[in-house]
N, C-alpha and C positions, 0 to 999 in steps of 0.2 A: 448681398441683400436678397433678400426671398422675395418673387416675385410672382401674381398671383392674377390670374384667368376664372375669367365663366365663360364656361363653352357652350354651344348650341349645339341641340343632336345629342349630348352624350348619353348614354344609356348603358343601367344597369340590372341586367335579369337575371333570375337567380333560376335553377334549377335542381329538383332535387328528390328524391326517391329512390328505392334500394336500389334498382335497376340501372340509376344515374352510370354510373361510372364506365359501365361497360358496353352502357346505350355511345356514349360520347367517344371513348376509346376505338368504335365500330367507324364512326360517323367524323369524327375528327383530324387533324392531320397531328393533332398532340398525343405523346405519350401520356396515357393518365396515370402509371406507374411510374413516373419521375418525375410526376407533380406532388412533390407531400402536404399536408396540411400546412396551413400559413403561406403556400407558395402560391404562383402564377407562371403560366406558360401563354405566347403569345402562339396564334395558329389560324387554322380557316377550315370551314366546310368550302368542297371543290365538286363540282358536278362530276358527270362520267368522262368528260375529254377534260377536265384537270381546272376549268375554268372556276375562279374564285367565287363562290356563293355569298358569304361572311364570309368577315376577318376583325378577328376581338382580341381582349386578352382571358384566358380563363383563370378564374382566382375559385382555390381547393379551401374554403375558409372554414367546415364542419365538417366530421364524418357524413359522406352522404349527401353532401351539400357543396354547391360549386354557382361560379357566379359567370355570364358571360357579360365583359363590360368592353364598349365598342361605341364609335361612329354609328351612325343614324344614318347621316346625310340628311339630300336635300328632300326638304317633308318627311323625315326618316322613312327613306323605300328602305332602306338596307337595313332597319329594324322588321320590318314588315318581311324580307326576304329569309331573315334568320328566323323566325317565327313559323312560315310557311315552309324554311326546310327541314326543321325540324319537326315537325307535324307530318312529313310527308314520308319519312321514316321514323314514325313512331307506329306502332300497331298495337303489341300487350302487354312494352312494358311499363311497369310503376314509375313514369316521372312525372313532374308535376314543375312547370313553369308559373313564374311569379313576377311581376312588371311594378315596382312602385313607381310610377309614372302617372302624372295627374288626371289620364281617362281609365286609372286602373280603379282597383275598388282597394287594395292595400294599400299602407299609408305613405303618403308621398316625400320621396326623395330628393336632395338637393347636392349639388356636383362642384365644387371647386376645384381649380388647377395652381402648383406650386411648382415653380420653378429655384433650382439652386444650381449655382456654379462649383461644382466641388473643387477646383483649381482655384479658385478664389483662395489664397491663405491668408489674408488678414483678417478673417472673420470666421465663425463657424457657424454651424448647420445651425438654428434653432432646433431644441427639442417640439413635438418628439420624433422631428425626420431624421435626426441624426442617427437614429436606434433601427431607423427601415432601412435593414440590404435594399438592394435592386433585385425585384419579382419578388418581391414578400410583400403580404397585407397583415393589418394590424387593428384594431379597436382599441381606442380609447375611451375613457369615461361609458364603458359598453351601449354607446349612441354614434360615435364618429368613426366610421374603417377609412384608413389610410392604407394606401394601398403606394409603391414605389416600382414603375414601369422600367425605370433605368435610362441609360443617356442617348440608347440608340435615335428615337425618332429624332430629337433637339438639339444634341450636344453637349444640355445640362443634364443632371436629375433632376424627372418627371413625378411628382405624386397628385394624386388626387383624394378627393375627401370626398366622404357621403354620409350624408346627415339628413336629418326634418331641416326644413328654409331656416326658424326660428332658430335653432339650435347651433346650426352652423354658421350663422351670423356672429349670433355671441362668443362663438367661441373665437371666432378672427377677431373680433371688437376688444378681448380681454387678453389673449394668450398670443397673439400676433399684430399689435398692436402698429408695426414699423413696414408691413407689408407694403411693398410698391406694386403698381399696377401696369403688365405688360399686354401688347396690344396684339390683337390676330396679325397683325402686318408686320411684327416683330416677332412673333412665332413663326409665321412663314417663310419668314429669311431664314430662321436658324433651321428647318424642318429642310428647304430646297440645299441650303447648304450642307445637312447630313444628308440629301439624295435620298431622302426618306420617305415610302408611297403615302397618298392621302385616300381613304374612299369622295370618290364623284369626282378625282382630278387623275388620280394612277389607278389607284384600286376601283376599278371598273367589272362587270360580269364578261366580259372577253378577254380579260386577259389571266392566265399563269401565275403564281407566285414568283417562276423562278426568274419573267420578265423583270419584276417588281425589286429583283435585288431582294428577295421575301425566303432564302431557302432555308433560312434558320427557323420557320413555321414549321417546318415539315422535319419531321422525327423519324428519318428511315429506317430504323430499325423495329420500329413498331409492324402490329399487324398490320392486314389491311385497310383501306380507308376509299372511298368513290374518291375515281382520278388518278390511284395510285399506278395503275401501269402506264396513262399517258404519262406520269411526272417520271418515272424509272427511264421508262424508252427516251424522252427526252433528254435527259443526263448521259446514257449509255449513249445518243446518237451526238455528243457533243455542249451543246450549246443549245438553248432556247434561241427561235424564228425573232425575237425583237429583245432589244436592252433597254434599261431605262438609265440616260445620262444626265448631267449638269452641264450647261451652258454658259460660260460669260461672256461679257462682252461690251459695248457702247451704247446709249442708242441714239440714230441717228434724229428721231423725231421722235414730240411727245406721245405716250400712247397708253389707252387707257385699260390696266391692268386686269381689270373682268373683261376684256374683248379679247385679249389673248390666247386663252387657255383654248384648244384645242386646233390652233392656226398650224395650216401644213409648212413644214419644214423643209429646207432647200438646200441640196450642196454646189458647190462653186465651180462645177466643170463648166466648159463651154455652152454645152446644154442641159441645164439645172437639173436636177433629178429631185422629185418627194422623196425623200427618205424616213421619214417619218412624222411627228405632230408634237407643238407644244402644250405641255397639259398643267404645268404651274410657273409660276413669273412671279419675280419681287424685284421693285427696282424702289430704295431706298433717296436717292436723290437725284433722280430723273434723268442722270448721263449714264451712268453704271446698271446695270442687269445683272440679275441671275436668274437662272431658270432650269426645271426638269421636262426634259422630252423623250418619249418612248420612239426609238428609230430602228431599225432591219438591222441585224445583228454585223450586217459586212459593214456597216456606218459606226458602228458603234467603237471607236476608236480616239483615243485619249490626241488632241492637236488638232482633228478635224476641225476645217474650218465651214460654218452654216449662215446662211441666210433664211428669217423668217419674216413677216408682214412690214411692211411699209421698206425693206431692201433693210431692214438692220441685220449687222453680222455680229457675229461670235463665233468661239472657239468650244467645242467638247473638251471640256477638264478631267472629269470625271465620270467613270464608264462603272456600276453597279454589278457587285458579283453573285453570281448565279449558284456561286459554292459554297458550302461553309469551309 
C-alpha cells in the first residue's frame, strides 16, 4: 500500500545562474560533478570547525539549474539559516535563488510525501514511482516533480511531489486513488528505528555530520569545502568526540513524549555518570520504547545498559557509523 504524508517545514528552493555549479561545488560538501542531471545528492553547508549550517537534498533537475529541498524546522530557522549562508558567500557570482513558498512572490508550491515498502511482494509500486531510482527526480504531466530520496532515513522508499495545492490534489484524487494515510508518530518510529538524524532533534548547529551517522554527505574526494580540515583531522584522529545511538527498552512510568527529547542520559555505575542526552523517543504502546541519543564516543557501545528521566532503563542497540 502507498502511503501518504503532508509535512510541515518542508521546503523547496531552487537555485540558478551560470555561476551556480561551482558557487555550490566551493561552498558544499557534495560533489557537483557526480551529480548529473535528473539526479540528487544528499549533503550540508558546514561552518569553519565542521559544525552543520544546512542539510538538504540537492536535486540537478536543468542545466544550470539545481534545487535545494530540506527541513525548515521549528518557524523554519533552518530555512532562514540556508538563506543567510548562502548570501554570506555570495559576492559576484551570477546566482539567483527562488522560494515558491506562499510569502514569496513566485507561484506557490505544494509538498506531498509517499511512502512504499519495496519488500512488500504481493503488490507493486504504483506508477509512476515504480520508474523513479532512488536519488533521481522526475516531472510528470510538466506540473508534478517527483523526486525519490531512497530508504535510508525510513526504511521504506521515500518520494515527494511538488505541485500548485490545486493540481496536486487532483492528481492524488484520480491517479492514487487507494492512498492510505500514515501518521508523523508512524514515521518517527520508522526514522528512530533507521537511527536516522532529524533537524531541531539530531541535526542541530553544534553538532558534526560525522556525530550524526551523516558521513555519506561528505564527498572526500572533492575540492574544498568550509570545515573541510576539521572533518579530515577528525577522521585521521579516529573517531568523532560524540555518536549518535538507538535505545530500547521498558518503560517504567507513563511519560509524555514532547518532554523527553533533550533529557540527560545516565549510565549504571555506582555513581551515575551523564553521558550523553536524549533527543528523539517513540513509544508506540506505552510499555515499549525506542529512542535516539547523542552520547561521548567511550559510551557509545552496542549492550550498554542507560538510565534516563523518571529511572527508566534501556539498552544501546545500535551505535551509528561515522564511515562510509
Amino acid at each position: 500500500m502507498l502511503e501518504n504524508f503532508t509535512p510541515n517545514h518542508w521546503n523547496w528552493i531552487s537555485i540558478t545562474g551560470k555561476d551556480v555549479k561551482d558557487f555550490l561545488q566551493r561552498l558544499s560538501t557534495i560533489d557537483l560533478d557526480q551529480v548529473a542531471m535528473g539526479n540528487g545528492a544528499t549533503g550540508c553547508f558546514l561552518d569553519s570547525t565542521g559544525k552543520i549550517q544546512s542539510f538538504f537534498t540537492l536535486w540537478h533537475y536543468l542545466p544550470g539549474e539545481y534545487s535545494f529541498e530540506f527541513d525548515g524546522g521549528k518557524n523554519n530557522l533552518w530555512k532562514q539559516k540556508l538563506i543567510q549562508h548562502i548570501d554570506y558567500f555570495t559576492f559576484s557570482e551570477d546566482i539567483l535563488l527562488t522560494d515558491p513558498q506562499p510569502e514569496s512572490h513566485a507561484p506557490k508550491l505544494e509538498c506531498s510525501w509517499f511512502f512504499w515498502d519495496q519488500k512488500n511482494e504481493e503488490s507493486k509500486c504504483p506508477p509512476p514511482f515504480d520508474k523513479i531510482a532512488p536519488h533521481k527526480t522526475y516531472v510528470i504531466d510538466d506540473e508534478i516533480r517527483i523526486s525519490n530520496h531512497g530508504e535510508d532515513a525510513y526504511g521504506v522508499s521515500w518520494f515527494s511531489a511538488w505541485a500548485r495545492p490545486a493540481r496536486l490534489m487532483q492528481w492524488k484524487e484520480v491517479s492514487l486513488p487507494k492512498l492510505q494515510t500514515i501518521t508523523l508518530e508512524q514515521l518517527e518510529e520508522k526514522r528512530i528505528q533507521q537511527v536516522f538524524p532529524k533537524v531541531g532533534h539530531e541535526i542541530l548547529d553544534q553538532q558534526n555530520p560525522l556525530e550524526l551517522g551523516l558521513m555519506n554527505t561528505i564527498q572526500s574526494k572533492k575540492g574544498c569545502y568550509p570545515g573541510q580540515e576539521v572533518i579530515e583531522k577528525i577522521l585521521s584522529l579516529g573517531s568523532p568526540a560524540k555518536r549518535l545511538v538507538q535505545i530500547q527498552g521498558k518503560l517504567t512510568s507513563k511519560l509524555e513524549q514532547n518532554n523527553i527529547s533533550q533529557k540527560k542520559l545516565y549510565n549504571l555505575a555506582t555513581t551515575p555518570q551523564v553521558i550523553g542526552k536524549i533527543t528523539s523517543f517513540s513509544s508506540s504502546d506505552q510499555s515499549k520504547f525506542t529512542a535516539l541519543a547523542l552520547v561521548n564516543k567511550i559510551h557509545a557501545k552496542q549492550g550498554l545498559e542507560v538510565r534516563f528521566a523518571s529511572n527508566n532503563h534501556g539498552t544501546i542497540t545500535k551505535v551509528s557509523c561515522y564511515e562510509n
